[in-house]
Rosetta silent file (secondary structure, phi, psi, omega in degrees, C-alpha in Angstrom):
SEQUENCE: XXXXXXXXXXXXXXXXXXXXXXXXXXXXXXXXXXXXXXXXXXXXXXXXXXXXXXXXXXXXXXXXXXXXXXXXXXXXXXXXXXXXXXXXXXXXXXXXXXXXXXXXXXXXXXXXXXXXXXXXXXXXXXXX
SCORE:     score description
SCORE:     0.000 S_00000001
   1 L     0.000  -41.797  169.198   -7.067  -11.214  -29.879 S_00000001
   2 H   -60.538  -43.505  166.055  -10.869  -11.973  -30.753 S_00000001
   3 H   -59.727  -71.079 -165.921  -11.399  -13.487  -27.227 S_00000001
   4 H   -35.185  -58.040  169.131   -9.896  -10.798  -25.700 S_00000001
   5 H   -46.110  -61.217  167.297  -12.548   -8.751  -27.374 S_00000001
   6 H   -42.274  -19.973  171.576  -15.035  -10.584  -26.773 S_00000001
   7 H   -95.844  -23.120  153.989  -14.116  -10.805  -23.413 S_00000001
   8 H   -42.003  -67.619  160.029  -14.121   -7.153  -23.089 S_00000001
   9 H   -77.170   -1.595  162.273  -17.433   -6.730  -24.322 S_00000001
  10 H   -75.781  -13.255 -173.311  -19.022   -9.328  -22.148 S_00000001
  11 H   -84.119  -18.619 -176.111  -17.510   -7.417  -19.257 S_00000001
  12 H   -79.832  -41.182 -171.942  -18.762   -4.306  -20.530 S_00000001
  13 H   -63.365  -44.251 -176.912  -21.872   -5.803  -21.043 S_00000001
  14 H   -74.216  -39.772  176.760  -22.068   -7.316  -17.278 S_00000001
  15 L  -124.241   41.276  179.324  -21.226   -4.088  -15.958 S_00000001
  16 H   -94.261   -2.985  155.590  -22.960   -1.713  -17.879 S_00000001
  17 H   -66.967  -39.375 -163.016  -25.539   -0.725  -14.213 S_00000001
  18 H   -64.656  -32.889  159.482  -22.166   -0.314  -12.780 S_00000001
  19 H   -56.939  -58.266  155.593  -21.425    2.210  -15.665 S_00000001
  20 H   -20.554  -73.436  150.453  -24.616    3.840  -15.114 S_00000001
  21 L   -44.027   -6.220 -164.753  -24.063    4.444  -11.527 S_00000001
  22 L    40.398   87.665  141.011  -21.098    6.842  -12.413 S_00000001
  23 L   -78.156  144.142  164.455  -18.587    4.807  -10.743 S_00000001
  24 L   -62.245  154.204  163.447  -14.998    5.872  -11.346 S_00000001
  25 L   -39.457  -43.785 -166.735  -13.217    4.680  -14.116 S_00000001
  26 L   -74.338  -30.976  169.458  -10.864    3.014  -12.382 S_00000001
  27 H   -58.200   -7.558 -179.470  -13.384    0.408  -10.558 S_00000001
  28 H  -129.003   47.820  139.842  -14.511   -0.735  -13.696 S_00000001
  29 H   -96.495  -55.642 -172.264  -10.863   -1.185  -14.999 S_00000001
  30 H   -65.408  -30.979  170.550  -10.308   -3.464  -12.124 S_00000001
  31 H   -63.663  -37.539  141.351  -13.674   -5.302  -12.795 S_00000001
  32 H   -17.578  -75.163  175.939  -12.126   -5.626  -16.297 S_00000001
  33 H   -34.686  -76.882 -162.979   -8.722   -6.728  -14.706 S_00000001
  34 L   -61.155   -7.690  153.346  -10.752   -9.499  -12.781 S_00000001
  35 L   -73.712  -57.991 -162.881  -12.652  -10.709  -15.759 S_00000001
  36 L   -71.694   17.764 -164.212  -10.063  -11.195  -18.004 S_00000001
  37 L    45.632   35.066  168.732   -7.887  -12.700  -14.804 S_00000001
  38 L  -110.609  164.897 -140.839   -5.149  -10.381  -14.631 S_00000001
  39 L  -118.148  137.784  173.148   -3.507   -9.851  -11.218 S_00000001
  40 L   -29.639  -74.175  170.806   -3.518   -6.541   -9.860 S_00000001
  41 L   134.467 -150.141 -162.446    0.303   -5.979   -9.014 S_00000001
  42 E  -147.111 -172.850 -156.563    1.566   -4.720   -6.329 S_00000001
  43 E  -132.884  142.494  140.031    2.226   -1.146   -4.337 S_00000001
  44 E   -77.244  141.474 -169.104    4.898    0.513   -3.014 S_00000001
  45 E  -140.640  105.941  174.466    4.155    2.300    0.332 S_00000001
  46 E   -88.311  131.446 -153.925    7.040    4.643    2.114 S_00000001
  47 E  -142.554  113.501 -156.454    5.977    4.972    5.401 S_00000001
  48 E  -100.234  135.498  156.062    7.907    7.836    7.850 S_00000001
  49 E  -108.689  110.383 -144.510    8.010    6.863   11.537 S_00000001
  50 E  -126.033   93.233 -172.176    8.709    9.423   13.898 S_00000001
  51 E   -34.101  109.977 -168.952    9.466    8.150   17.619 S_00000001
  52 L   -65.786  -32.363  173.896    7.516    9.215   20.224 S_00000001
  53 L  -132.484  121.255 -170.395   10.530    9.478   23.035 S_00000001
  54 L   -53.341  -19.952 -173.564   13.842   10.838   22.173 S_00000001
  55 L   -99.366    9.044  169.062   15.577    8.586   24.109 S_00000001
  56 L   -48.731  139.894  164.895   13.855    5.120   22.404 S_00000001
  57 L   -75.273  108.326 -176.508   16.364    2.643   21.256 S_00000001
  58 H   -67.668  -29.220  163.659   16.005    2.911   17.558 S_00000001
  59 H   -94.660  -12.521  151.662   16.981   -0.308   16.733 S_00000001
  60 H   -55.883  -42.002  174.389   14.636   -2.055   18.801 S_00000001
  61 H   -65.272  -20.381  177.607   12.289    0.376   17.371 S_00000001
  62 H   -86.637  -24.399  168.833   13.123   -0.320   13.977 S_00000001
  63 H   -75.588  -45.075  150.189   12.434   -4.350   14.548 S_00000001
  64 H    -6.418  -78.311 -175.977    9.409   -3.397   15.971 S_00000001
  65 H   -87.765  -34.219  173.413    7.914   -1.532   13.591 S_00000001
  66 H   -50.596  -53.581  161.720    9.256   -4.211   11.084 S_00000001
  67 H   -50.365  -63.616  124.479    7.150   -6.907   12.828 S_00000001
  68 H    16.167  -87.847 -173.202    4.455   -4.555   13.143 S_00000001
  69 H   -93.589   -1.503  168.443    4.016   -3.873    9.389 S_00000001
  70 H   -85.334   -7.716  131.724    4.971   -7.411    7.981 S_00000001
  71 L   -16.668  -62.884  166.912    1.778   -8.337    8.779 S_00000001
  72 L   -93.954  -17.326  171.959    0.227   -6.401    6.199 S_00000001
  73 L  -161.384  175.391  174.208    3.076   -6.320    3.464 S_00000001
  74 E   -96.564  110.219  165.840    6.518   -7.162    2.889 S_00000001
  75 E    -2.528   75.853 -154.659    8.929   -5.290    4.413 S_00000001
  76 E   -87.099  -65.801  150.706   11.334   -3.984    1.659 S_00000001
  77 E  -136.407 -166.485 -156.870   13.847   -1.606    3.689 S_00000001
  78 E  -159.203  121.228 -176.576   14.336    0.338    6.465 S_00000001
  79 E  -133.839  125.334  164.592   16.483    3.710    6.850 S_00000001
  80 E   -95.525  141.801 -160.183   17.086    5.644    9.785 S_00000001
  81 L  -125.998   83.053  178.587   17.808    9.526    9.150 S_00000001
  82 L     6.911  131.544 -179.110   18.607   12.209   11.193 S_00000001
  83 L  -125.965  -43.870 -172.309   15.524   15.179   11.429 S_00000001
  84 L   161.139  132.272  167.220   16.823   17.908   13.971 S_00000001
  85 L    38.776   49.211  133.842   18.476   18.548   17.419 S_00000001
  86 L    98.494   21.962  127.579   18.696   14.988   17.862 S_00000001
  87 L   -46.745  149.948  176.768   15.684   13.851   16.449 S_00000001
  88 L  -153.556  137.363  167.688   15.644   11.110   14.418 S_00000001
  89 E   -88.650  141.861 -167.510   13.150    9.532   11.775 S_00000001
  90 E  -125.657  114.291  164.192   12.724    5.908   10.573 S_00000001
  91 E   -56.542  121.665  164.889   12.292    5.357    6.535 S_00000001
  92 E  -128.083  169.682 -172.658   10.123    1.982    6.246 S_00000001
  93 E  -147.386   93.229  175.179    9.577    0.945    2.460 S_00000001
  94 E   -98.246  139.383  144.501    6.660   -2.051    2.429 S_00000001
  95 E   -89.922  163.061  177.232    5.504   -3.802   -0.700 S_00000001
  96 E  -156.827  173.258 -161.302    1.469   -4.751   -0.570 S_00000001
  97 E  -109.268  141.642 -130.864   -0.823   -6.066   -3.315 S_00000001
  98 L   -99.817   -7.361  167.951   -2.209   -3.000   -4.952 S_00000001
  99 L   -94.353   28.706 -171.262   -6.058   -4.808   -4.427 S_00000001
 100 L  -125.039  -26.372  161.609   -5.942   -4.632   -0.682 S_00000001
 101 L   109.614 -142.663  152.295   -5.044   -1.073   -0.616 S_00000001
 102 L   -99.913  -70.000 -123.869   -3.561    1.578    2.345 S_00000001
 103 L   -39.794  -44.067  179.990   -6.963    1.746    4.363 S_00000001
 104 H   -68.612  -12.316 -162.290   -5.982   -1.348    6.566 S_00000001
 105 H   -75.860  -40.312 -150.475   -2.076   -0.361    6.956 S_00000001
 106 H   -90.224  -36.207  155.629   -3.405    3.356    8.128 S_00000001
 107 H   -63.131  -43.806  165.054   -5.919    2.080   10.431 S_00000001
 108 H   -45.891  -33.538 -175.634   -3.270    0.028   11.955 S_00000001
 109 H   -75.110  -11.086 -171.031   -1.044    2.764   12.910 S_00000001
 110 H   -57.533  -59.826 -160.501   -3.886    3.974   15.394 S_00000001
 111 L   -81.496   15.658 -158.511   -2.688    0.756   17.440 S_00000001
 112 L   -95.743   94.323  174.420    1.167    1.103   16.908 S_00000001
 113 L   -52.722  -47.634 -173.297    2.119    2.729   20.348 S_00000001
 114 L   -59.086  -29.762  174.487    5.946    3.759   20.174 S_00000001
 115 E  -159.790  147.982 -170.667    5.648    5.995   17.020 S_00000001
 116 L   -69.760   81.658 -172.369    4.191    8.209   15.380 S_00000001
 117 L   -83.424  154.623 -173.129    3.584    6.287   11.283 S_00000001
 118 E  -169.177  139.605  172.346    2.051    8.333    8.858 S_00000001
 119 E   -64.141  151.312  175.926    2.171    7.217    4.333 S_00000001
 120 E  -132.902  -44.405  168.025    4.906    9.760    2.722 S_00000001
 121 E  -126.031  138.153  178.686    4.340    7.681   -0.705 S_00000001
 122 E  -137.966  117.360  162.570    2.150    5.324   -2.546 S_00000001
 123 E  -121.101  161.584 -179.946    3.581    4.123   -5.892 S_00000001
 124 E   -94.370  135.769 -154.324    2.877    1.336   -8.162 S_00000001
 125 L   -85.648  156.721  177.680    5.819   -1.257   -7.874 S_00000001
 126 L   -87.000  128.469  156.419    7.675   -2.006  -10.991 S_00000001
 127 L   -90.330  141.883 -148.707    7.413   -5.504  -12.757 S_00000001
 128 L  -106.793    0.000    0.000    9.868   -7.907  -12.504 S_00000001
């Protein structure tokens, strides 16, 4: 418990310009995190896909976009759901490691042609 302190206040101590600066809190919790070595975790990200042509084969599209987004995290599931007059929307559910963010998945979707992805949720994944 005395290292731990002590490890606290050298971090505070290392990063008291960064305090200074008015930084948010939470960057210099993770600057904490990353003294004291503890690992970030990891993110949940629900991710709504909405097909660009009604008549796409949805389960090609759904492999797709699985290949597609394992790239940046791991795939968790995948639900496809009715939306209206024969629309139809595709539920994807990726985990990703909560220091890498969204910014690269949502830059990504720019290049996805076949559907329209857009974030619906960002949660912090429960540890197992």
């Amino acid at each position: 418990m005395i290292q731990l302190f002590l490890t606290v206040l050298a971090a505070d101590q290392v990063y008291q310009d960064v305090e200074n600066a008015e930084v948010e809190e939470h960057c210099i919790l993770v600057k904490y995190a990353d003294l004291l070595g503890l690992n970030m975790g990891k993110v949940v990200v629900n991710i709504k896909a909405l097909p660009k042509d009604t008549s796409a084969d949805i389960d090609k599209l759904v492999t797709d976009i699985k290949q597609f987004l394992s790239k940046y995290g791991s795939v968790y599931k995948t639900d496809v759901q009715p939306l209206a007059f024969g629309l139809t929307v595709i539920m994807i559910t990726i985990v990703i490691e909560e220091e890498e963010g969204t910014s690269k998945v949502e830059e990504a979707f720019k290049s996805f042609g076949d559907a329209s992805l857009s974030i619906s949720e960002v949660s912090r994944a429960p540890d197992f």
